[in-house]
C-alpha positions in Angstrom: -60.5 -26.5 20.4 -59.5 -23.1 20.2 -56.3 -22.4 18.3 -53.2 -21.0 20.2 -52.1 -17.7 19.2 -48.4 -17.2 17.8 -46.2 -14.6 17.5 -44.8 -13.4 14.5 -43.0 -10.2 12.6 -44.7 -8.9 10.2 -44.0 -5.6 7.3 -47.1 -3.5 6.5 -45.1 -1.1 4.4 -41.9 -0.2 3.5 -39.0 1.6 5.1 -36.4 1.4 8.2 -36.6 -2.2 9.1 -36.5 -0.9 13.0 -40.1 1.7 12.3 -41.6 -0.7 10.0 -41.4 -4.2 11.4 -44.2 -5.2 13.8 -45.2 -7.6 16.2 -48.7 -9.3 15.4 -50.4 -13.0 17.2 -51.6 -15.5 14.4 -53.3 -18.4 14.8 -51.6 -22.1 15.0 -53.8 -23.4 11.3 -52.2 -24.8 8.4 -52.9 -22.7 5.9 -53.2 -25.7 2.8 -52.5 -28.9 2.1 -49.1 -30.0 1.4 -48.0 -27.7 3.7 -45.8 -28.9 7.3 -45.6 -26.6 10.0 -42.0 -25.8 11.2 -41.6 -24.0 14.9 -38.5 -22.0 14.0 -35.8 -22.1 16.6 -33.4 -19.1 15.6 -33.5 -17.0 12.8 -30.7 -14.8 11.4 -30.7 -10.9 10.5 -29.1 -10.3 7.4 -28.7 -7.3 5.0 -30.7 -8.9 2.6 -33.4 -9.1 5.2 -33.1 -5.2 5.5 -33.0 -4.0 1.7 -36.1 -6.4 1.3 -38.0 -3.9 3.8 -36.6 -0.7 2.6 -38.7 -1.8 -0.4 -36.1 -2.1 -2.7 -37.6 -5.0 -4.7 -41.4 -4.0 -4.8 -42.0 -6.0 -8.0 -41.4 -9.5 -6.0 -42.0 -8.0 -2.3 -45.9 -7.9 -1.8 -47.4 -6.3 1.4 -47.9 -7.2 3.7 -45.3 -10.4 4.5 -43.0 -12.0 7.2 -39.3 -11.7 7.0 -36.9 -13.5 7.5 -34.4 -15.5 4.9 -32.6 -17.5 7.3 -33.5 -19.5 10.3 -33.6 -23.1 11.5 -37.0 -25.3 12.9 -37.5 -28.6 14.2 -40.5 -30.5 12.2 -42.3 -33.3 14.6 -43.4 -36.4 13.1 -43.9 -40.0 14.3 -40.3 -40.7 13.9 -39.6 -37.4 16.6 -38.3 -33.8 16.3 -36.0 -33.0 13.5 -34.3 -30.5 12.7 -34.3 -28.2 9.1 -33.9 -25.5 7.1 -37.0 -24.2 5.5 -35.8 -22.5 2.3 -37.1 -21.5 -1.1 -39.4 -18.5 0.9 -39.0 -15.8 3.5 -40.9 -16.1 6.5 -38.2 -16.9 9.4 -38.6 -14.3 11.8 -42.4 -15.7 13.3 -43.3 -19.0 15.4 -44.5 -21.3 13.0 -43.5 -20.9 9.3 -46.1 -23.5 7.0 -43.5 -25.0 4.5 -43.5 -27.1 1.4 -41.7 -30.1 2.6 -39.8 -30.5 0.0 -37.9 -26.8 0.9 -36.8 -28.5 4.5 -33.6 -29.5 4.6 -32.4 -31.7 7.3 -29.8 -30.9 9.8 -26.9 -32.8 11.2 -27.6 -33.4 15.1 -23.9 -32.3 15.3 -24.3 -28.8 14.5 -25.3 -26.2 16.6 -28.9 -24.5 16.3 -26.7 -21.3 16.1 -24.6 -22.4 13.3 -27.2 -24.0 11.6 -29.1 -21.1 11.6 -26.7 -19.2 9.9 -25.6 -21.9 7.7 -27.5 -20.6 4.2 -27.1 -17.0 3.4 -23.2 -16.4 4.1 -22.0 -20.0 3.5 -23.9 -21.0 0.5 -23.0 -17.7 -1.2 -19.4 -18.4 -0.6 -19.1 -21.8 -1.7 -21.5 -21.6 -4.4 -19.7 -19.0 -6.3 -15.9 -20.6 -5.5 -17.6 -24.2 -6.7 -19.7 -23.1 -9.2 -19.1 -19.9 -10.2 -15.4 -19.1 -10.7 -14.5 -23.0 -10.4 -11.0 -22.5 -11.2 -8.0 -24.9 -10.1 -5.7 -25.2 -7.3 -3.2 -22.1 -8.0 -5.3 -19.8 -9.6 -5.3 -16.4 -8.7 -8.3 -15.0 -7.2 -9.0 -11.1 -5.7 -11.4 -10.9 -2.9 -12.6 -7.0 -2.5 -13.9 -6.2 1.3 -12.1 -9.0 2.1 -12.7 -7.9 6.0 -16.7 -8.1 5.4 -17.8 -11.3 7.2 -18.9 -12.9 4.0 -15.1 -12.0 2.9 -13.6 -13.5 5.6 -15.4 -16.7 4.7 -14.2 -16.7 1.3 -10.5 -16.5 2.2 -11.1 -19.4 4.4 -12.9 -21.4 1.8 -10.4 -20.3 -0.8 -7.3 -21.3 1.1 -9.3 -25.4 1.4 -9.4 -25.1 -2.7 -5.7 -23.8 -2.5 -6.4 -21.1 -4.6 -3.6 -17.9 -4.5 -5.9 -15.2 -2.7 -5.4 -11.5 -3.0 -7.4 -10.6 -0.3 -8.5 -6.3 -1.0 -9.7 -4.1 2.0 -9.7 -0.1 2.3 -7.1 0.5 5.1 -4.2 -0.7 7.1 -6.2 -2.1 10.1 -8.5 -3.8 8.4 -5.9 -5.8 6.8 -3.7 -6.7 9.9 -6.2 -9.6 10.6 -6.4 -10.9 7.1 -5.3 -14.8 6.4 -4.4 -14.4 3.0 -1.5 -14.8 0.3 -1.7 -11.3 -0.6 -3.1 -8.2 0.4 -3.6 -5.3 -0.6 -5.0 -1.6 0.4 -7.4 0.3 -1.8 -8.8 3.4 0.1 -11.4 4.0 -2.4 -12.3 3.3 -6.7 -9.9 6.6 -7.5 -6.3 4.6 -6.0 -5.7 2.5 -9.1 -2.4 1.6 -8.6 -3.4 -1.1 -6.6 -5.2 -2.8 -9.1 -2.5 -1.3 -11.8 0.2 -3.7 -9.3 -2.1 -6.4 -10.0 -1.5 -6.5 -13.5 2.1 -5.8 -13.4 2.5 -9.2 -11.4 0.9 -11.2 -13.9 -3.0 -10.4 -12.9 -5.6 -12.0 -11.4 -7.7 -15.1 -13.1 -11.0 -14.0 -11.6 -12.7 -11.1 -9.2 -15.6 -11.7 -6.4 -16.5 -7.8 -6.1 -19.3 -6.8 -3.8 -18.4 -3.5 -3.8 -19.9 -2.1 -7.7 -19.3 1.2 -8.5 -16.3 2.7 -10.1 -14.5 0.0 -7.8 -15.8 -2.4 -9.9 -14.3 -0.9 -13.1 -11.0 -0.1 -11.3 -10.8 -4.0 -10.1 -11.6 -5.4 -13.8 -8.1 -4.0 -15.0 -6.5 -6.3 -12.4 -8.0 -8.8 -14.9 -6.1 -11.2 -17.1 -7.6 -11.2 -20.5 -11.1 -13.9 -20.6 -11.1 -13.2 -16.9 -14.0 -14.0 -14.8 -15.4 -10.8 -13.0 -18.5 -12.2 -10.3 -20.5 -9.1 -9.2 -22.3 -10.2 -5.8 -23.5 -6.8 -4.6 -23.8 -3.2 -4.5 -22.0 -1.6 -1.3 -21.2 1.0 -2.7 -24.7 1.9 -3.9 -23.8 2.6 -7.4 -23.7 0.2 -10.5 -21.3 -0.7 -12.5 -20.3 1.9 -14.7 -20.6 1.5 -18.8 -17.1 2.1 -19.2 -16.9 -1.5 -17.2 -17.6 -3.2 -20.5 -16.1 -0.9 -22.7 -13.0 -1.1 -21.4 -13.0 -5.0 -20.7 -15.1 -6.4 -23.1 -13.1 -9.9 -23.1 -13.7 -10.8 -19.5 -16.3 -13.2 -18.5 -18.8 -11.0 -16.4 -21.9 -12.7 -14.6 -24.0 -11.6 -11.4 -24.4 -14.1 -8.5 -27.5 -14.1 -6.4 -28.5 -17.3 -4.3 -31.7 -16.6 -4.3 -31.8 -17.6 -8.6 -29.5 -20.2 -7.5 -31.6 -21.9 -5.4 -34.8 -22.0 -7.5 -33.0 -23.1 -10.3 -31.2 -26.1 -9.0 -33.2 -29.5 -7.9 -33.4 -30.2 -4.4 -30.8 -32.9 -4.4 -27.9 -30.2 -6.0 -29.4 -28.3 -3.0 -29.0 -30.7 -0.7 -25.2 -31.7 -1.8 -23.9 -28.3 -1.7 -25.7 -27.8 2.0 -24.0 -30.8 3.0 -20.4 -29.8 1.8 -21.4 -26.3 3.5 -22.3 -28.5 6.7 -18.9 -29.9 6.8 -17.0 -26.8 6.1 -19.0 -25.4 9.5 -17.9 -28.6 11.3 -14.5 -28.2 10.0 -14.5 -24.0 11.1 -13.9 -23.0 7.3 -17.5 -21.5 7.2 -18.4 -21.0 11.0 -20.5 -17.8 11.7 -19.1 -15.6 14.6 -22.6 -14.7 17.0 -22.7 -11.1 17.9 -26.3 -11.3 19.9 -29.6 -13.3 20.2 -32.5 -11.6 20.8 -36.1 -12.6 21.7 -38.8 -12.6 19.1 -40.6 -9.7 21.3 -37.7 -7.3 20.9 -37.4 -7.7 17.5 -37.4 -3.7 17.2 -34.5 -3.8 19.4 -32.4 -6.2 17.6 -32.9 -4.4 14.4 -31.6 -1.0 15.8 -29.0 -2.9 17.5 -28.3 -4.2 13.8 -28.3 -0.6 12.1 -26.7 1.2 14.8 -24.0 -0.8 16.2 -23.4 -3.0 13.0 -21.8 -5.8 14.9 -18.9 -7.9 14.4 -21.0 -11.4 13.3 -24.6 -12.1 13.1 -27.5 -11.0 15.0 -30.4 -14.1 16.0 -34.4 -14.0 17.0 -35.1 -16.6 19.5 -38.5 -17.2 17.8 
């Protein structure tokens, strides 16, 4: 029998994810043994998604491939449709994505196909690095920079569950007015110190989650109580952290979080207990995703410039 084409993105070289991404049929084979075919339901856009095609990562990006980092599938077996999360590779944004079963995660029936497609990146960041990373005690004090961001937003929540005091950092008055936090605070850009300088004049901060880099990185780490825990979790800015980070904090406990070392790191059952902790923090609206739009696989170009040009308000989803 002849196999029935599928659809699928696909990156043939690097650049603006809305010139570079196209549209290409496949056939419906498994590719090896060991393998299980997942039909994907939704899959999420994410900036990650983006830098990966700009071809910021060539050494571990090889062309041509699908993208995609987030996204839920149903798997069909003798016992029926299930749903999971196929992690551990990209490959969302297509039809059919052949997975190592072991990487497929199973999904509560309760939650959403929306929320459970956008139940990895954002959520598992969060919680991993308030669980594992920082890990401090009810009380501590912790500064949240672009605490607006959607990612930020989630933190504050998830930080207020571990009762943690919250200073919660954005660059202007509006963006603060809609903040739930303990504190917080305006910093316009790296150059307005004082508002790290008031930090530390109120008994500073145990530990930073900056996503920001740059010189705002080096201005947040004064904020820092000495053997302070500074967790770098990207780049908005565009710039690393300075030298001067170091040299003028050389006590603090600095480390870089990325989920993607996380996750091939751990074994599949730490996976799967932090996914279900996630789960029920989506459940309980601590770590619910806001959905901006859901586009169909075929106007994937669309959705991507809808992405880059409007920069929405929550997360964008292929109906694959």
């Amino acid at each position: 029998m002849t196999p029935t084409p599928l659809l699928r993105a696909v990156v043939r070289q690097f650049g603006m994810a809305a010139q570079c991404v196209e549209l290409e049929r496949y056939d419906d084979t498994l590719p090896s043994t060991g393998s299980i075919a997942v039909n994907m339901l939704l899959a999420a856009i994410n900036p990650s998604d983006l830098i990966t095609i700009s071809g910021a990562y060539p050494a571990r990006t090889q062309l041509p491939f699908i993208p995609g980092f987030e996204g839920v599938g149903s798997v069909t077996s003798a016992a029926g449709n299930k749903r999971v999360l196929p992690l551990g590779t990209a490959g969302a944004w297509q039809k059919i994505k052949y997975s190592d079963p072991a990487w497929c995660f199973p999904v509560p029936d309760w939650l959403t196909d929306e929320q459970a497609a956008t139940s990895y990146v954002n959520p598992m960041t969060a919680w991993l690095m308030l669980t594992e990373a920082v890990h401090l005690p009810a009380g501590a004090k912790l500064a949240i920079n672009a605490a607006n961001s959607a990612i930020g937003l989630m933190l504050l929540k998830m930080a207020k569950r571990l009762q943690l005091d919250v200073v919660a950092i954005v660059r202007s008055q509006q963006a603060a007015q809609s903040l739930d936090a303990a504190s917080v605070m305006i910093m316009p850009s790296a150059e307005h110190r004082h508002t790290a300088q008031a930090l530390k004049t109120t008994g500073g901060v145990d530990a930073v989650l900056d996503c920001i880099g740059g010189n705002s990185a080096l201005t947040l780490a004064t904020a820092l109580k000495p053997g302070g825990k500074f967790i770098s979790y990207g780049l908005l800015s565009g710039q690393a952290i300075p030298k001067a980070f170091w040299l003028e904090r050389p006590d603090i406990e600095f480390s870089y979080f990325h989920l993607r070392q996380w996750i091939h790191h751990a074994s599949q059952p730490q996976i799967a207990a932090k996914l279900a902790e996630v789960f029920a923090l989506i459940r309980d609206g601590v770590a619910a995703t806001h959905i901006a739009a859901i586009f169909p696989l075929t106007e994937i170009a669309d959705a991507l410039r809808f992405y880059q040009q409007q920069r929405p308000a929550g997360k964008i989803l292929i109906r694959c």
